[in-house]
C-alpha positions in Angstrom: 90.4 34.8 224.7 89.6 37.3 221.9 86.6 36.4 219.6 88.3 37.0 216.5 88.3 34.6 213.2 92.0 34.1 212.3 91.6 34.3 208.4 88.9 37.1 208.4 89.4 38.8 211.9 85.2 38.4 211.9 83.9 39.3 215.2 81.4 40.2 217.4 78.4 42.5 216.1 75.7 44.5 218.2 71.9 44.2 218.1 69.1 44.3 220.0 67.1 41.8 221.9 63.6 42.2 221.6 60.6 41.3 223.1 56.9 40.8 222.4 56.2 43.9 224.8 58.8 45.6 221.6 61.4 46.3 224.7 65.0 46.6 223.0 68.2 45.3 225.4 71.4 45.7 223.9 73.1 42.1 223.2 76.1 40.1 221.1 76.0 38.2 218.3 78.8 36.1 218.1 80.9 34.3 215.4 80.8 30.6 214.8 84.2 30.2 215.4 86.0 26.6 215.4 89.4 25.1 216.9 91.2 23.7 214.6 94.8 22.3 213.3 95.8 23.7 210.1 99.2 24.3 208.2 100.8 27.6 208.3 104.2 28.3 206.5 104.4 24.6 206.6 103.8 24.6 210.3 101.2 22.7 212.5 99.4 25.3 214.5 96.2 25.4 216.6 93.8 28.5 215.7 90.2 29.2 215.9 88.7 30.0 212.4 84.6 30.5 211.4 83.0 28.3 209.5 82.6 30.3 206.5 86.6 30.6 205.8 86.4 26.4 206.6 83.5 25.9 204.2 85.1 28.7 201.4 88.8 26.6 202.0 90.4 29.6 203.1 92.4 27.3 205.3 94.0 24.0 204.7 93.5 21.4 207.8 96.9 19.4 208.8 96.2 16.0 209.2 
């Protein structure tokens, strides 16, 4: 499953782990991405959406 919002196609970004010793590993920062119902073209569908479009009401939730 991809890790993609569906409003803002937000994904993953790159970065570095590091340590007290200042040792750099390569690792993923992920999107805080949620499950959820909402309406699209008057349909009920199930997509997974961050949390800043659901805060910002980029989305409208079905009931």
């Amino acid at each position: 499953m991809a890790n993609f919002c569906y409003v803002c196609n937000k994904g993953p970004t790159s970065g570095n782990r590091v340590s007290n010793a200042n040792n750099r590993v390569k690792r993923r920062f992920m999107p805080n991405l949620q499950s959820i119902h909402i309406l699209d073209a008057g349909r009920r569908t199930k997509v997974r959406v961050c949390t800043r479009c659901i805060k910002a009401g980029k989305v409208t939730k079905a009931p």
